[in-house]
Structures are given as structure tokens and as C-alpha cells.
C-alpha positions as CSV (number, residue, x, y, z in Angstrom):
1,X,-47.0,22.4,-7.3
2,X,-48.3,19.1,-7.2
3,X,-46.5,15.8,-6.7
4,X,-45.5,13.3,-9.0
5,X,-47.0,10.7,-7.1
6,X,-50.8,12.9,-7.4
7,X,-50.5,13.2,-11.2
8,X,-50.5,10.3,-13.8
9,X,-47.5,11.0,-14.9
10,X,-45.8,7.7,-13.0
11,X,-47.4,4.7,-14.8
12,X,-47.3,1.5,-12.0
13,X,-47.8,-1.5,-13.1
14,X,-46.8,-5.1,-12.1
15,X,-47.0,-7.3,-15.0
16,X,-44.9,-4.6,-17.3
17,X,-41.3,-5.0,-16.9
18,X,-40.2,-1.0,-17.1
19,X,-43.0,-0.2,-15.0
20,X,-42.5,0.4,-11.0
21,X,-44.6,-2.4,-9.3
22,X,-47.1,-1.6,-6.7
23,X,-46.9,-4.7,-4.2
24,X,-44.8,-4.5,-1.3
25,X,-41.6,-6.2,-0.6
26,X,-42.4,-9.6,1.6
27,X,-39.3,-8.7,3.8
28,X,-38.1,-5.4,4.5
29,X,-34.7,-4.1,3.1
30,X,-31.9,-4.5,5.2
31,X,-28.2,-2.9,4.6
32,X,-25.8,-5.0,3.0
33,X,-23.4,-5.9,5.8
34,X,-19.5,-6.2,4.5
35,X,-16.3,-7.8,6.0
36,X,-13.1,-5.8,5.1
37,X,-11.3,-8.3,3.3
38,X,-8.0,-8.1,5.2
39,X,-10.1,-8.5,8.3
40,X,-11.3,-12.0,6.8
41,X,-7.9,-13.2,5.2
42,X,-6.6,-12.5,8.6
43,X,-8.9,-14.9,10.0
44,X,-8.6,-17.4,7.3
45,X,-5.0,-17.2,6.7
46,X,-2.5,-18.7,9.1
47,X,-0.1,-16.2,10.5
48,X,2.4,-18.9,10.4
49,X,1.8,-18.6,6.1
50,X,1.6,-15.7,5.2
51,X,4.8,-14.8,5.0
52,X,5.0,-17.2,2.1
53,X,3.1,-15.2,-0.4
54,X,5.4,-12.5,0.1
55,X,8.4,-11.6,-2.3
56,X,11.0,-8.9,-1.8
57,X,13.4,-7.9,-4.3
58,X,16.4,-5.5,-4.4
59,X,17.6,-4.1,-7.7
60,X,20.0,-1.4,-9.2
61,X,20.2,-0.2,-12.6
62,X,23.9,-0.9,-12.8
63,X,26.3,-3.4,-11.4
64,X,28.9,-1.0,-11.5
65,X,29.2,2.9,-10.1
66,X,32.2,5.1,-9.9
67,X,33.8,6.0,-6.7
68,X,31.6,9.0,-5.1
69,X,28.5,8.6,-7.1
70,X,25.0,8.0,-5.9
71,X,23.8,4.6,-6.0
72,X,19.7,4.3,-6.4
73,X,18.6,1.3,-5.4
74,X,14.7,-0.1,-5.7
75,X,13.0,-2.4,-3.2
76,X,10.0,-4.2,-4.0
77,X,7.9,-6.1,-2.5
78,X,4.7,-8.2,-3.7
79,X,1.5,-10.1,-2.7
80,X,1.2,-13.1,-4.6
81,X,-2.3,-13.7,-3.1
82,X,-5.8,-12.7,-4.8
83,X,-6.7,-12.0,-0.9
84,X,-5.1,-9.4,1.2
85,X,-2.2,-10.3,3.7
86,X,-0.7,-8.8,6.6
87,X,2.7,-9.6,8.7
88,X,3.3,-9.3,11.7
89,X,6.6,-6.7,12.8
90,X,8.4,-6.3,15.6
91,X,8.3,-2.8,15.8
92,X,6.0,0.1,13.6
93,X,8.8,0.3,11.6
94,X,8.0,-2.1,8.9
95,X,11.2,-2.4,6.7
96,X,14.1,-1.7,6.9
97,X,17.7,-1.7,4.1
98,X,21.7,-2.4,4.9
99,X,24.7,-2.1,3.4
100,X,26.9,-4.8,4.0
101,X,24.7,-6.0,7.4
102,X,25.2,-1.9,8.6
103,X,21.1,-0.7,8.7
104,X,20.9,2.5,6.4
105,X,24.9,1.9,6.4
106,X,25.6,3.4,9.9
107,X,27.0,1.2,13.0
108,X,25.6,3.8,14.9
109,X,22.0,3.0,15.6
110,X,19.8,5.7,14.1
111,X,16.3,5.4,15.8
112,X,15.2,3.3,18.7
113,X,11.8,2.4,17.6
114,X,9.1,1.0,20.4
115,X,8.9,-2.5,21.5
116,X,5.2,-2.8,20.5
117,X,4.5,-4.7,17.4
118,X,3.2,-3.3,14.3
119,X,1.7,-4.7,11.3
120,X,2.4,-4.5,7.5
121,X,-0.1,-4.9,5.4
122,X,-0.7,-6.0,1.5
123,X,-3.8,-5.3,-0.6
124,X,-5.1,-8.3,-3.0
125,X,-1.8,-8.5,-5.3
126,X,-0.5,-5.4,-4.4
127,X,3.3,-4.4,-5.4
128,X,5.0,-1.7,-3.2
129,X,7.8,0.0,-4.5
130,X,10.2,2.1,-2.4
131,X,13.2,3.7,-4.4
132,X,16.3,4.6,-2.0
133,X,19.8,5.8,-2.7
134,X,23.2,5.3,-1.1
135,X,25.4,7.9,-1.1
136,X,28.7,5.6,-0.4
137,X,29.2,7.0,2.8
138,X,29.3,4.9,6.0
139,X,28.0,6.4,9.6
140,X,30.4,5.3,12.1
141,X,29.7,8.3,14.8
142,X,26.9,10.3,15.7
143,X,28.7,13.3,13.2
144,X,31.5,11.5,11.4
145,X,31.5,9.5,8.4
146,X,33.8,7.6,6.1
147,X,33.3,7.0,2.3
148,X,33.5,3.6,1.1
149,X,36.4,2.7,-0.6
150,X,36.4,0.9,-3.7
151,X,35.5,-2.9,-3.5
152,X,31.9,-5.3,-3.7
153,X,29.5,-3.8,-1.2
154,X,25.8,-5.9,-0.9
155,X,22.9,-4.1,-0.4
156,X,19.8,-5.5,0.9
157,X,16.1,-5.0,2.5
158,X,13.7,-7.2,4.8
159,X,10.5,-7.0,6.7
160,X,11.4,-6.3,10.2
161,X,9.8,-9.5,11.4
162,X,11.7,-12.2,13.7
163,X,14.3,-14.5,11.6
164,X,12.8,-12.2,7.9
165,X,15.9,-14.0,6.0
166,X,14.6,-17.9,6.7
167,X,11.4,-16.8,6.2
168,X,12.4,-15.3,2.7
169,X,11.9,-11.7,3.7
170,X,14.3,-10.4,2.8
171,X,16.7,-9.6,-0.6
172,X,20.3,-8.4,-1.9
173,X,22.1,-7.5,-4.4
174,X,25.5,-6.9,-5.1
175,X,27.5,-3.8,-6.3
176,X,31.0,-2.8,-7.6
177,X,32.3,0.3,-6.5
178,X,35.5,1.6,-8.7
179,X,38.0,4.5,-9.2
């Protein structure tokens, strides 16, 4: 079998455009080197900004939900940034929701996560979206709960980053529960 490179099949040429050329490069090839993006956004971007370009919003499809019923709630947040962005947490657990200040509506703590810090990170633009339901009921021991009785209860969500509420990390909303 012979070789395309033996036969005439492969016209070279260098003044024809379609044609491979037969002089040789003046510098040799090298790989294209590449920065991850959030690597260089990190280094660019102020960790004392970033929290800026981040929104997080809380919402509910109703205001209004009948004693005993679940209420789904949506939490979103959103990189308003062209570039990627990462925040700094206090712990790997990145975010975290409450019912009336009560995290995951227990006064019971539910997990003690590690002291190290952990990072949440946004892609250019990026919107998460984390759906979550309440289910009315209030922890207030290890294996007792109480249902919430009828009344306004706010729901909200932040980063877990130091002071996330002056830094605008965080959201509410407000719901009605009734008979």
C-alpha cells in the first residue's frame, strides 16, 4: 500500500490558496496555554466586591396557603457579571433558608458544619435556582414538632457569608397562613 505522501495524489503548493504549502513554520507550534476564567476574575476582582454583583431572591407562587398545606418556595440567585465570581463562606455549606430567623424552621440546630471556609462559585451570568418547600411544621426538639398556627410567617435565604444581609445576600418574602 503506498502512502499518500509517495503518490501525486497531494498537490503542494505555496502560491495556491487551497493547496498545503511546503515551507516550514519560522517558529515551532506551541500549545495554547488558557487561564480558567474564575481563576483570573479571582485575581482581578476584589473580594471585598464581589458580593455586589450578586442578587438573591425568594419567591412563592401565592401569598396565601391554607392551614396544613405545603408551601414551595424558590430561591434564586444571579451573577450579574459577564466574568465569573466567587464568595467567600464560612463554612462548605454555601446557603442556607429560615422561617421567621429559625434555619430550615427548627431552633434545634440540624448540622454542625466545619469551621473551614468554603467557596461559592458563579459562572459568567449564571442563575442558580433551588426550589424548597415548607411543610408548616416547626422543629423545636430533636423528635418533636409543632405546626404553625395561622398568622404572617417570612421566609428567607442568604449566602452563608459574614454579615450576608448588609452585604445584600440575602432575601424574604412574606406569607399568610389561614384556616
Amino acid at each position: 500500500m503506498r502512502r499518500i505522501y509517495e503518490s501525486d495524489a497531494l498537490h503542494r503548493d505555496d502560491d495556491e490558496s487551497h493547496a498545503p504549502t511546503e515551507r516550514d513554520r519560522e517558529t515551532a507550534l506551541q500549545s495554547l496555554r488558557s487561564v480558567p476564567s474564575g481563576s483570573l476574575s479571582d485575581l482581578f476582582l476584589p473580594a471585598s466586591l464581589r458580593h455586589r454583583f450578586i442578587s438573591v431572591e425568594v419567591s412563592t407562587p401565592s401569598e396565601e396557603y391554607e392551614a396544613g398545606d405545603l408551601i414551595p418556595f424558590t430561591v434564586t440567585m444571579r451573577n450579574r457579571l459577564p466574568i465569573p465570581v466567587s464568595l467567600a463562606t464560612e463554612s462548605p455549606l454555601l446557603w442556607e433558608w429560615s422561617v421567621d430567623g429559625d434555619v430550615e424552621a427548627s431552633s434545634v440546630p440540624l448540622r454542625d458544619p466545619p469551621d473551614e471556609p468554603g467557596e461559592f462559585r458563579f459562572d459568567r451570568g449564571e442563575r442558580k435556582e433551588f426550589r424548597k418547600r415548607w411543610d408548616q411544621m416547626f422543629r423545636v426538639a430533636d423528635a418533636e414538632w409543632e405546626p404553625a398556627t395561622p398568622g404572617e410567617y417570612t421566609i428567607g435565604a442568604a449566602i452563608n457569608t459574614g454579615d450576608a444581609e448588609a452585604k445584600g445576600l440575602s432575601a424574604e418574602t412574606t406569607v399568610r397562613i389561614v384556616r
